[in-house]
C-alpha positions in Angstrom: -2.3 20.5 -21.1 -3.5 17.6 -19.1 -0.6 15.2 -17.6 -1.9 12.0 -16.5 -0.1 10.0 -14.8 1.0 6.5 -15.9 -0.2 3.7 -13.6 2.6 1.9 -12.8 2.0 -1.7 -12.4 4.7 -4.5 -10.7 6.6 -6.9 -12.9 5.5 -10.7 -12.8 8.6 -11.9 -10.9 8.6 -8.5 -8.5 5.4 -10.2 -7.7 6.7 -13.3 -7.7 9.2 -12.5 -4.9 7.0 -10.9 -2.6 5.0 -13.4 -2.7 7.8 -16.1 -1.8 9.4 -13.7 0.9 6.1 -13.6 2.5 6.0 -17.2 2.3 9.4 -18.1 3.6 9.3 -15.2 6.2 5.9 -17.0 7.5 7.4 -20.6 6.9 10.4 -19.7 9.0 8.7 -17.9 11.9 6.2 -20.7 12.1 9.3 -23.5 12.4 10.8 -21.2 15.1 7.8 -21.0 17.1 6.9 -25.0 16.7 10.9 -25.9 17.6 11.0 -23.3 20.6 11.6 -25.0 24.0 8.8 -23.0 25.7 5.3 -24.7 26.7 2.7 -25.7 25.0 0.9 -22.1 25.3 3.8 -20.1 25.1 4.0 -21.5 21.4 0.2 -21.2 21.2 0.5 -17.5 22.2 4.0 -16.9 20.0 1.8 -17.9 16.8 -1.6 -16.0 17.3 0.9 -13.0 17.8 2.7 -13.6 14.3 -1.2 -14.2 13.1 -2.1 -10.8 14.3 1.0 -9.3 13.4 0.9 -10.2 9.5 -2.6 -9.2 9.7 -2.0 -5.3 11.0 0.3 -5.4 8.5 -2.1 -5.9 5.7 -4.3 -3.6 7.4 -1.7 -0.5 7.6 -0.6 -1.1 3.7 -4.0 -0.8 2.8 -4.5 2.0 4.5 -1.2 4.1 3.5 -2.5 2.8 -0.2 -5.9 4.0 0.2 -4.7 7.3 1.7 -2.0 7.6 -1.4 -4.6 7.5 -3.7 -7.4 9.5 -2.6 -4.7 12.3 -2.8 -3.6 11.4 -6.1 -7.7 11.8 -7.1 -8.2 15.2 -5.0 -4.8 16.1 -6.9 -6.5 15.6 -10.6 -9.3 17.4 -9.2 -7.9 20.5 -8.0 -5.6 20.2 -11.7 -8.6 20.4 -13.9 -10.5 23.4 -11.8 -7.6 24.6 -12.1 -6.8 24.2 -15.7 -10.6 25.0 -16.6 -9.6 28.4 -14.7 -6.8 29.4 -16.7 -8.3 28.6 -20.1 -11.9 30.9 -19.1 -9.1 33.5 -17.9 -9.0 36.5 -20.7 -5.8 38.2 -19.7 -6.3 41.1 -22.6 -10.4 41.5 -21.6 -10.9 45.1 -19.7 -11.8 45.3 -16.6 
């Protein structure tokens, strides 16, 4: 009585259109930033924030993803002591 859970994987274009969001978000920004009145460094700074930005953001869906599935594993594990439990468990054996 094992359930195992069906990895779900993302469609070709669901892929597809993250990957051109990311790319017109980034496209987009970095056009705002290089058309901005501002100075030379204030464009410079602007741009290594968006840089460090995209990069946290990497970081913290890794993370959250990481975290996901180390509780999906502990999950399975804690399922099949459990299941291992209930099938050594003689409920008509006398105490």
């Amino acid at each position: 009585m094992s359930d195992t859970p069906v990895k779900q994987q993302s469609t070709a274009a669901f892929y597809g259109q993250a990957v051109a969001s990311f790319a017109v978000a980034i496209v987009a920004t970095a056009i705002g930033i290089f058309n901005l009145e501002a100075d030379a460094w204030v464009r410079a700074f602007l741009g290594i924030a968006v840089l460090y930005l995209v990069t946290s953001a990497f970081t913290l869906a890794k993370i959250i993803r990481d975290r996901q599935e180390a509780g999906q594993l502990v999950s399975r594990v804690d399922q099949a002591r459990l299941e291992k439990l209930l099938a050594a468990h003689d409920p008509f054996e006398k105490l």
